[in-house]
Residue, then its C-alpha position, 0 to 999 in steps of 0.5 A: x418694487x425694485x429698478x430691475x421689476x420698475x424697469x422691465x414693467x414696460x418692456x413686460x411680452x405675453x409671456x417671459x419678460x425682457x431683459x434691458x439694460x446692464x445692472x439692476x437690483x431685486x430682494x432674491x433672485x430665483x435661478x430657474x423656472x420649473x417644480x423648485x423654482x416657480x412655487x418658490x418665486x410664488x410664495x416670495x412674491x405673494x410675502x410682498x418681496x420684489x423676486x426677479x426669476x431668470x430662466x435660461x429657456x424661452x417661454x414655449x407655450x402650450x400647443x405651440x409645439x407637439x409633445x415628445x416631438x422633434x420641434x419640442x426637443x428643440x425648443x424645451x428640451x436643453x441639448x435638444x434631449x442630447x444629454x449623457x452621464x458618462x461612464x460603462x455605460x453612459x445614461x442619456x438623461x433629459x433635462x428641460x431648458x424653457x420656462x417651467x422646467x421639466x414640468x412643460x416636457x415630462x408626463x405630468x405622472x405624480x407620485x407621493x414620496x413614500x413614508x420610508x423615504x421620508x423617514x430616511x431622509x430625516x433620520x440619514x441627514x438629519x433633516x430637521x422640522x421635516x415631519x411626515x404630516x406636515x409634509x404629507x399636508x404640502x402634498x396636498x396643497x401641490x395636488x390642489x393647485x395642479x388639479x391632480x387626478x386620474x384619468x375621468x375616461x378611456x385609457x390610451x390603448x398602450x396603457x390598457x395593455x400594461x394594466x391587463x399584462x399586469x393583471x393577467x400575472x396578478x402583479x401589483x399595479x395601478x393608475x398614477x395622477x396627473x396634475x392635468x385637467x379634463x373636460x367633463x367625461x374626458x379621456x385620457x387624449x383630452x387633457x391639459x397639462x397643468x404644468x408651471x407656466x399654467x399654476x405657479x408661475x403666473x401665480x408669482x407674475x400676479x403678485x409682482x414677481x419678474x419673469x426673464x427668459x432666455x437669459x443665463x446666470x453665468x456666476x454668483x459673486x460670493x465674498x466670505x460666504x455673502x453673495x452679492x452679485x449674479x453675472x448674467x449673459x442675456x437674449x442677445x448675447x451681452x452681459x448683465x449683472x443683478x445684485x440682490x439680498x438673497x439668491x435662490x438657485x433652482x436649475x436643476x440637479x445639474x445646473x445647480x451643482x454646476x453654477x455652485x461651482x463656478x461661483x467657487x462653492x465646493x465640497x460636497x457639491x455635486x459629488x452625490x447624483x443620483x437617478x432611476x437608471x432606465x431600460x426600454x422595449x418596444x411591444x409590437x401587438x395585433x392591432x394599434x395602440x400607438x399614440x404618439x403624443x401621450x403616455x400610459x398612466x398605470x405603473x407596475x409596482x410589484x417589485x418597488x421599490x427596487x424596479x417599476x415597469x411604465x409606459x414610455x412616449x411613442x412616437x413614431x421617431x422613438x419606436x425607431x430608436x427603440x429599434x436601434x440596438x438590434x436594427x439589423x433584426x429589428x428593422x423591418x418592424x419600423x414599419x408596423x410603428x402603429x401597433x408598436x408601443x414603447x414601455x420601461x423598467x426604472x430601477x432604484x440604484x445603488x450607483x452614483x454619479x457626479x457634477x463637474x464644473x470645467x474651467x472652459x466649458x459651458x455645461x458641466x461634466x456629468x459621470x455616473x456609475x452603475x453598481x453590480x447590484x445596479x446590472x443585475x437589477x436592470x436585467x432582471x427588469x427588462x426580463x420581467x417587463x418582457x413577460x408583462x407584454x407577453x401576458x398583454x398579448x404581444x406578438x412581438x417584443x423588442x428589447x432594446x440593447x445590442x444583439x437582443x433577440x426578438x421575444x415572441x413566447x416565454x420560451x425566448x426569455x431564457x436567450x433575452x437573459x443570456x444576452x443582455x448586458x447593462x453595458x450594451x443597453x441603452x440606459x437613460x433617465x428622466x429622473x435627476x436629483x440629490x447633488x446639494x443634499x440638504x440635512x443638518x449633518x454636514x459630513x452628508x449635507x450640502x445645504x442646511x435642513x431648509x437648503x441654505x448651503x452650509x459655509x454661506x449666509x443668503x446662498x440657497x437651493x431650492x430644487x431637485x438638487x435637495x433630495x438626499x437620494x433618489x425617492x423611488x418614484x417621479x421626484x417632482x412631487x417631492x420638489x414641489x413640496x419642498x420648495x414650498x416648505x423652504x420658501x415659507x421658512x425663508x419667508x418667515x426668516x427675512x420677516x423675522 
């Protein structure tokens, strides 16, 4: 055990541990706490190394705070969910900062990467020992340790109407797992999520690793491409610095990037993000079907990979801001937030986007650029989700961009169409990856096939960052499946 675990072990809280003093020591030092870097800490704590992981959120436990609320935004969420990629239009995105990641504040919905999407990357990037079974077998392993699974029982009245509008058009659709566990004959209201502060993270905390919270990393010390030192700004606000054998960066496909470049990596850092670009609408029906803590589980894969429709969170704050665009027409519906239910259509983008870090500033700048393509694709999507909530029986139906009209009737599709412009919609996206793409082909490639970044010796990534290109679906099966593939190479190197 190292002086930094040796001396934290006495100053160990219910949860995240403290940081005390100024300088201390571990074997790797993971950066992050959410799908890549809490399955990494746990397999490198499990091989005996002494892992220290620095997490720059608090520790939030679950059912301290209400999911999707405004006491969760300011407590999860980094920004309080006040996030944006610049550009025409600029995409709001969510990333979470607390212990766990994205894993604590998203749906918990899983999804499988597609053997296509495995196949490009290998073959685009020159990914190598990246074998579709033993990928597949990881999967496998991450849905056992999450306790994956469908729905046992009811549906929330706002999931049913997606799968019967879907069904009523004989479009292709069904449930999405989530890592959730139920009671016996428990429905969908039921479950608890099995995010990382439940599985991996104590998982690592068991084995010996050293969980910080509420503590940055604000720059790597690299010398000729050996980094030695992190400099770290902790709870109270005082500096700090680790030193280290090995350095595993998993903040995200934000943060990564961002922390990258202000340790002086450059190149292709950042330069590739890439989302699921978002438009939403609000479904007004004859009865209620608002919940506001939960969201639907079925998806509409008719037209996937290209555009997906799902159900989005709906409490009654978010109806209202799904109201927003058009508030002048749209206003007076708030009211009837009880039979309003909020749903979206995703789409893969051509676009991409980049991560910048500026001298000065604390978070990085964030651009992106959607594609002809890209508009097209997201008119057509709101249009086609439109049509599903009609079939579902809504009465009424919001569409959420600038000077929408209210849809009540087929008939009102063609106005929907007329109108909507991508640079008028409220475009976001909860799905952020690909800006340290790994692969041996270094004029694509950031990091190595197992995400060492090309030019260092012990400089890793290990997260969302990774993904060559956006996969389709929720990516965080693909980073958790990831991150236990690199982790179990590192382990084998260092021991090697």
């Amino acid at each position: 055990m190292g002086d930094l675990a040796r001396h934290l072990a006495q100053w160990g809280t219910r949860n995240g541990d403290r940081l005390m003093g100024t300088h201390y020591d571990c074997d790797v030092l993971v950066i992050g706490s959410g799908a890549g870097g809490a399955p990494t800490a746990a397999v490198l704590a499990e091989s005996g190394l002494d892992v220290l992981v620095v997490e720059e959120g608090p520790w939030v436990e679950q059912g301290e705070v209400v999911p999707f609320s405004l006491d969760q935004m300011d407590r999860q969420y980094r920004s309080g969910g006040l996030t944006v990629a610049l550009g025409r239009p600029s995409i709001a995105y969510t990333e979470g900062r607390c212990a766990g990641g994205g894993t604590e504040v998203n749906s918990g919905l899983y999804r499988r990467p597609s053997e296509q999407t495995l196949d490009r990357w290998r073959r685009g990037w020159r990914i190598a020992d990246f074998e579709t079974d033993r990928f597949m077998s990881l999967c496998d392993e991450v849905e056992t340790a999450l306790s994956v699974q469908t729905v046992p029982g009811r549906h929330t009245p706002a999931s049913e109407r997606l799968r019967s509008g879907a069904a009523a058009l004989g479009w292709q659709h069904d449930e999405i797992p989530r890592w959730m566990s139920y009671p016996d004959d428990g429905d969908a209201t039921e479950g608890q999520r099995q995010s990382m502060t439940r599985t991996y993270l104590p998982r690592a905390r068991r084995a010996g690793a050293t969980i910080v919270t509420d503590t940055r990393v604000d720059r790597l010390i690299i010398d000729r491409g050996h980094a030695f030192r992190a400099e770290l700004t902790d709870a109270n606000g005082e500096p700090a610095t680790v030193d280290f054998g090995h350095v595993i960066v998993c903040a995200g496909a934000i943060h990564s990037p961002a922390l990258l470049q202000r340790s002086g990596l450059r190149g292709l850092i950042g330069r590739r993000l890439a989302v699921h670009p978002t438009v939403k609408l609000a479904a007004r029906f004859d009865e209620a079907v608002n919940v506001g803590d939960d969201v639907p589980v079925h998806q509409v894969k008719e037209f996937a990979p290209e555009l997906s429709f799902g159900g989005s969170a709906s409490h009654p704050g978010l109806v209202a801001l799904a109201l927003t665009d058009a508030w002048p027409t749209m206003r007076d519906a708030v009211t009837a937030w009880p039979e309003i239910a909020v749903y979206y259509a995703a789409i893969t983008s051509e676009g991409r986007g980049r991560v910048q870090a500026l001298p000065g500033f604390r978070d990085p700048l964030v651009t992106y650029r959607l594609t002809r393509r890209d508009r097209a694709v997201l008119g057509r999507g709101l249009a086609r989700l439109t049509q599903v909530m009609l079939a579902a029986g809504a009465r009424e139906v919001y569409p959420s961009f600038r000077h929408a009209p209210i849809v009540r009737d087929r008939s009102d599709l063609a106005t929907l169409a007329n109108r909507f412009s991508a640079d008028a919609a409220s475009v976001m996206t909860v799905h952020l990856c690909s800006t340290v793409p790994m692969g041996d082909d270094t004029s694509v490639a950031a990091a190595d096939s197992h995400g060492k970044i090309h030019g260092t010796s012990n400089v890793y990534v290990n997260d969302a960052s990774l993904l060559p290109d956006a996969p389709g679906v929720n990516p965080q099966a693909s980073v958790m499946a990831v991150a236990l593939r690199n982790a179990r190479r590192f382990v084998e190197e260092v021991d090697a």
